[in-house]
C-alpha positions in Angstrom: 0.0 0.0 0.0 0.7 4.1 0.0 2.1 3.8 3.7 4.9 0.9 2.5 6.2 2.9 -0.6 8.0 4.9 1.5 9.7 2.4 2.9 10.3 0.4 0.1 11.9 3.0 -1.3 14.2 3.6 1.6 15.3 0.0 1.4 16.0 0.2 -2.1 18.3 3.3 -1.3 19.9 1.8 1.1 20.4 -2.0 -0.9 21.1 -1.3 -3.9 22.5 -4.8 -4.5 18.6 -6.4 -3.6 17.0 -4.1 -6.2 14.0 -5.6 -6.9 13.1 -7.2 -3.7 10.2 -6.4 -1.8 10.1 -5.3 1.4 7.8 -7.3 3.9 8.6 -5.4 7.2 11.2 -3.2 8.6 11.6 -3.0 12.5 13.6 -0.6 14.7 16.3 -2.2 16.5 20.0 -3.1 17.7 22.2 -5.0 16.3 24.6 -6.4 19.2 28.3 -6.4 17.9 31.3 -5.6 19.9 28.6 -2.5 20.8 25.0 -1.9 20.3 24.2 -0.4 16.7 20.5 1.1 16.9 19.0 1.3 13.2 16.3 -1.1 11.3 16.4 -4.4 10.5 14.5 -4.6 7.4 12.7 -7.9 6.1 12.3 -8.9 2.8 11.1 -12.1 0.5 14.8 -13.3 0.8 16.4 -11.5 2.9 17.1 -10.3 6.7 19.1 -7.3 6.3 20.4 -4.8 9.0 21.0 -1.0 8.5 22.6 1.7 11.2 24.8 4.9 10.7 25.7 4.9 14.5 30.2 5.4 14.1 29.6 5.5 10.1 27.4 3.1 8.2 26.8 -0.9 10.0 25.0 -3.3 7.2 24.4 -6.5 7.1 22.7 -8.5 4.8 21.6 -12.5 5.3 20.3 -14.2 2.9 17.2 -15.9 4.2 19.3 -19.6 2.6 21.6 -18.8 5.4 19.9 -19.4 8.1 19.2 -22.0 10.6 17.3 -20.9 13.5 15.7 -17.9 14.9 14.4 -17.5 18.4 13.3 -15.0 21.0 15.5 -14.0 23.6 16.0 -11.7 26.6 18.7 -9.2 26.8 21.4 -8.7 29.8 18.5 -6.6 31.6 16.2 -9.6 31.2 14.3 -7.6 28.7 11.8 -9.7 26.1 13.5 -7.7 23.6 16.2 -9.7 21.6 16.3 -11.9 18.7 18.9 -14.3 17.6 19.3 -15.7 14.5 21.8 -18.5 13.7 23.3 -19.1 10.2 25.9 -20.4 7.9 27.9 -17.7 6.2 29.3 -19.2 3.1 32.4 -21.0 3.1 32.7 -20.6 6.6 33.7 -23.8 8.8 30.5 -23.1 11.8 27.5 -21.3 12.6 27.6 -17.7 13.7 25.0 -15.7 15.7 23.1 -12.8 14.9 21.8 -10.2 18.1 18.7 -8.2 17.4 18.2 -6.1 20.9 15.9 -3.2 21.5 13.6 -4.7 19.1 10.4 -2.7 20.3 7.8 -5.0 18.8 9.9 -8.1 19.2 7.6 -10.6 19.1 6.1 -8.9 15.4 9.7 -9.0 13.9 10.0 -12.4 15.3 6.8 -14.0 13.5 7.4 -11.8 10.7 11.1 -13.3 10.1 9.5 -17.2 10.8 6.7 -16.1 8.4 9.3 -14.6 5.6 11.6 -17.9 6.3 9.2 -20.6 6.2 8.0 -19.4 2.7 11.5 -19.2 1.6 11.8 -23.2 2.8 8.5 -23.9 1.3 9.4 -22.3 -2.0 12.6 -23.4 -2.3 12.4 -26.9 -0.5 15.4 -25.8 2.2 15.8 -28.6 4.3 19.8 -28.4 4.9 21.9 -25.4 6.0 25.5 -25.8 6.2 25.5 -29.6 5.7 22.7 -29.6 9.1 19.3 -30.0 8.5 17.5 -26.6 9.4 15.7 -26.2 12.8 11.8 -27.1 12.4 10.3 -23.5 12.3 7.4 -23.4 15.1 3.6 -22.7 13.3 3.0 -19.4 12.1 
């Protein structure tokens, strides 16, 4: 709708190299690195991806093939605030982890993401990340 296109257009600015992908969701957040990096993690078809310009530009971009699990967590103030999602980054030898904190509608962005991903395994028949099967996705 009208109150997407913004949006969508933002995300397209700012990921030039997912042009033509359509933003689902975007959700203010964190991303937990050596420090916190508030921006938005923005959703897609195929994508998680991560944008902040807290100390210059933070992105990250995952594609949703990538990944192996995502569940809720609570931060170091014992806050229901946190997501983490596990996944292979190519050529690499293990997992790493992903740390979405300060995510204000947490449990949205959570079922968004398991929405988003469970389509992408559906339309894709994912059924191995990494050489390990993927972690059952609970019902959305």
């Amino acid at each position: 709708g009208a109150a997407v296109r913004p949006r969508q257009q933002e995300f397209d600015a700012l990921f030039p190299e997912l042009a033509g992908e359509r933003l689902v969701e975007d959700y203010a957040c964190a991303l937990q690195l050596a420090i916190r990096y508030q921006g938005r993690m923005y959703v897609s078809r195929n994508y998680a991806s991560f944008y902040s310009t807290i100390f210059g530009v933070t992105k990250r971009v995952l594609k949703l093939s990538r990944v192996v699990s995502i569940e809720r967590k609570v931060s170091a103030f014992l806050l229901p605030d946190t997501i983490e999602v596990v996944y292979a980054p190519p050529r690499a030898a293990k997992f790493e982890t992903l740390l979405f904190s300060s995510v204000l509608l947490r449990d949205a962005a959570y079922w968004t993401l398991v929405h988003v991903l469970h389509l992408y395994r559906k339309r894709h028949r994912v059924a191995r990340v990494g050489g390990v099967p993927v972690k059952r996705l609970p019902k959305v």
